[in-house]
C-alpha positions in Angstrom: 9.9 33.9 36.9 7.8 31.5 39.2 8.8 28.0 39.5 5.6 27.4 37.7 6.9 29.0 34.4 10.3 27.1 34.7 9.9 24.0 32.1 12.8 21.5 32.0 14.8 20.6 28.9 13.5 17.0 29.2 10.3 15.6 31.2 12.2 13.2 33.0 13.9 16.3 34.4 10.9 17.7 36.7 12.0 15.9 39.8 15.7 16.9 39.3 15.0 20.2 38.8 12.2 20.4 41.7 14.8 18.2 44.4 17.6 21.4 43.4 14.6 23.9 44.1 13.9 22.0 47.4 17.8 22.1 48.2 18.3 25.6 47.4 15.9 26.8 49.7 16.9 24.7 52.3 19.7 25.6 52.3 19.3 29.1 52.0 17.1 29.3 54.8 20.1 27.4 57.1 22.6 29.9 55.9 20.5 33.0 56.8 19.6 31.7 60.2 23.6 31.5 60.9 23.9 34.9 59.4 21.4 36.1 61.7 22.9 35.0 64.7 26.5 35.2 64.1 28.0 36.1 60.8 31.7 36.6 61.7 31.6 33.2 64.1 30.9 30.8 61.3 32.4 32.1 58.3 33.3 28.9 57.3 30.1 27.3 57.2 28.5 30.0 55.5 31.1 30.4 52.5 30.3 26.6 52.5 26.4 26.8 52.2 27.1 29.8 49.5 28.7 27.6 47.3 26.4 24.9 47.7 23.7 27.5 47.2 25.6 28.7 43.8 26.1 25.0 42.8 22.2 24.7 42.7 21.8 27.7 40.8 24.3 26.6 38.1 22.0 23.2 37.8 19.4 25.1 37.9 20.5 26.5 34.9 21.4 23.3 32.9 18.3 21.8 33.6 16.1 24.5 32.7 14.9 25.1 29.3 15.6 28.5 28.6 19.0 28.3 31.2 19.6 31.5 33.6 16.8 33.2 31.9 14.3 30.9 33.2 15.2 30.3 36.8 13.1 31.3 39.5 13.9 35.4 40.8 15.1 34.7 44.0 18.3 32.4 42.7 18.7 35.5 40.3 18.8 37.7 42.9 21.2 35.6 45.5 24.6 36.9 46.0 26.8 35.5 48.4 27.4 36.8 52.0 31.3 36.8 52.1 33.8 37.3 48.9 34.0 33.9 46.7 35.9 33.7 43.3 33.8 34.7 40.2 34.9 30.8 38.7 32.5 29.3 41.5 29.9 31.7 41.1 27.4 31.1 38.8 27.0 33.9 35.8 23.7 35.9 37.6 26.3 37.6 40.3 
């Protein structure tokens, strides 16, 4: 689903839900840099930006009218990097 497609619950909602799509992205971007130039180095910060990333996704999901099914593909097809407990995770992983 494009971001296009994705309609928020409430109208007032379009620039929460397009500052979590500017977020996620950012943010994403910054954790596959670290991966790419040392993943076993900075473990730390990149279990950090995964659960930043999955915190977007989750509000991604509130905010958007028709919930998971409705957000954009590549926050359905995110998975994190290194092992994080399901509870954090939001329900696409």
């Amino acid at each position: 689903m494009s971001k296009k497609e994705s309609v928020p619950k409430y109208p007032s909602q379009v620039d929460e839900m397009n500052a979590i799509d500017k977020i996620f992205s950012k943010t994403l971007k910054q954790r596959d840099n670290i991966i790419k130039r040392n993943s076993k180095a900075d473990r730390d910060k990149i279990r950090t930006l995964d659960l930043k990333i999955s915190i977007c996704i989750k509000k991604r999901a509130k905010v958007t009218k028709g919930g998971y099914n409705d957000i954009p593909m590549n926050m359905w097809e995110w998975e994190p990097y290194f092992s994080i407990d399901k509870k954090l995770l939001p329900k696409t992983t």
